[in-house]
N, C-alpha and C positions, 0 to 999 in steps of 0.2 A: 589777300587780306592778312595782316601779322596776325599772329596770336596777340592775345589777351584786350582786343580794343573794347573803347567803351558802347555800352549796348545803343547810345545814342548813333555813335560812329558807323557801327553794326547797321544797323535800321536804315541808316541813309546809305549806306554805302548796297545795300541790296535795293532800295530805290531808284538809286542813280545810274549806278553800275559802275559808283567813281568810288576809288580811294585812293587815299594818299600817295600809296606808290603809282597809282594809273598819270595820278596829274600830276608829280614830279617827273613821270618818264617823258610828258609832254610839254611841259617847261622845257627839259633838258633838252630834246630833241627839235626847239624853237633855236636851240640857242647857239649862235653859229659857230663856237670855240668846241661846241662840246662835238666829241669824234664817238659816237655812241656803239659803235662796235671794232675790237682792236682783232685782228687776225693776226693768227700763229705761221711761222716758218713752212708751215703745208697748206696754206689757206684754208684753212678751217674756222671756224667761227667758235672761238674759246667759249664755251659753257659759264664759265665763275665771271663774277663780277671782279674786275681789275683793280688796287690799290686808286688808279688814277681816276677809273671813269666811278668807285665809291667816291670819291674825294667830289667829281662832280654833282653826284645823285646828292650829297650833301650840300653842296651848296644853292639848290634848286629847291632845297626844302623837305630830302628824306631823311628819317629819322637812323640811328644805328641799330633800331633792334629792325627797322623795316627793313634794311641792307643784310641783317641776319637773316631776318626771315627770308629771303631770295636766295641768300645763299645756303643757310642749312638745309629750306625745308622745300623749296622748290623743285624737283626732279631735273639730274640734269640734261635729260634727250627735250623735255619741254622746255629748259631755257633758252637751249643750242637752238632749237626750231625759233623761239622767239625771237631771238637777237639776230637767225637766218632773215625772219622774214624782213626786222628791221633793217638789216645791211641789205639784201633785196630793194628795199624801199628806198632809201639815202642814198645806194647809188645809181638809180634809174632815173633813166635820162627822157625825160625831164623828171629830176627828184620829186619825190612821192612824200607825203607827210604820214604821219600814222596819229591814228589813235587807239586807245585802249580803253576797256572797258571790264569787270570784276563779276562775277554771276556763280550761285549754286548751282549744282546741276544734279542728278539721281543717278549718275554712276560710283564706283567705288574708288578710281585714281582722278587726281588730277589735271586736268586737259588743258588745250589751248586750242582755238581756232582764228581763223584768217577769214574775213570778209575782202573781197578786193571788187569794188563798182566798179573798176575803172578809174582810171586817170581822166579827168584831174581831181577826184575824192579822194581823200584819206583812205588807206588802206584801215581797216579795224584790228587788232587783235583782242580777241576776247581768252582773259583767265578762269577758268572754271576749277570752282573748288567742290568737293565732294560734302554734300548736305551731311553725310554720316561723320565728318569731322566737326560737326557745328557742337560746342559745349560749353553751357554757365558755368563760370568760374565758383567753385566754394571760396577759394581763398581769396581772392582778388574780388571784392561787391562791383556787383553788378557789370562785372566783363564778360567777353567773350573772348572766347577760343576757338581757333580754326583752325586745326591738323590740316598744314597745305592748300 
């Protein structure tokens, strides 16, 4: 969840367990040009979001401060795990779809987890943000704020 969204965006998105970055990452990952995780010279699974595959999150429908937000404020052992499971997923044979999903939780860092039923269901990844980041904006009416 970015910082400063509006508390209506807020409110559904802790409803749903959707926001905007969950259902741009599953556009993106519909869409058979986009190559959703790029591997480094040692196969590793690059943590930051690449020039290229920003360019695609944009075009899919994410905003630049939400590509911020992933990249300054998201830890990056929980990115790398993320984008693991998603190349995990994209290249198993028979490919695996994902979805994602956004949730508070009562721990202090924030997490990630993997639901996996079985093929042929979507693999899950769930984002968990830390309840104690949750904060009303003074400056910004009626926003909210999510440290990570």
């Amino acid at each position: 969840m970015p910082a400063y969204s509006s508390l209506r965006t807020f409110v559904n998105s802790l409803r749903t367990g959707q926001t905007n970055i969950t259902k741009t990452f599953v556009k993106a990952l519909e869409d058979p040009n986009f190559d959703p995780v790029e591997i480094d010279d040692n196969i590793k699974v690059v943590p930051s979001l690449s020039p290229s595959i920003e360019a695609q999150l944009k075009l899919h429908g994410m905003k630049q401060e939400e590509i911020d937000h992933i990249n300054d404020e998201w830890p990056a052992p929980k990115k790398k795990l993320a984008r693991k499971w998603v190349h995990d997923a994209v290249t198993a044979n028979p490919k695996r779809s994902v979805a994602f999903s956004w949730e508070l939780f009562a721990e202090d860092e924030p997490d990630n987890k993997r639901h996996d039923p079985g093929a042929p269901d979507p693999i899950l990844i769930r984002f968990l943000s830390p309840r104690k980041g949750v904060k009303l904006s003074r400056s910004r009416a009626s926003q909210i704020h999510v440290d990570r």
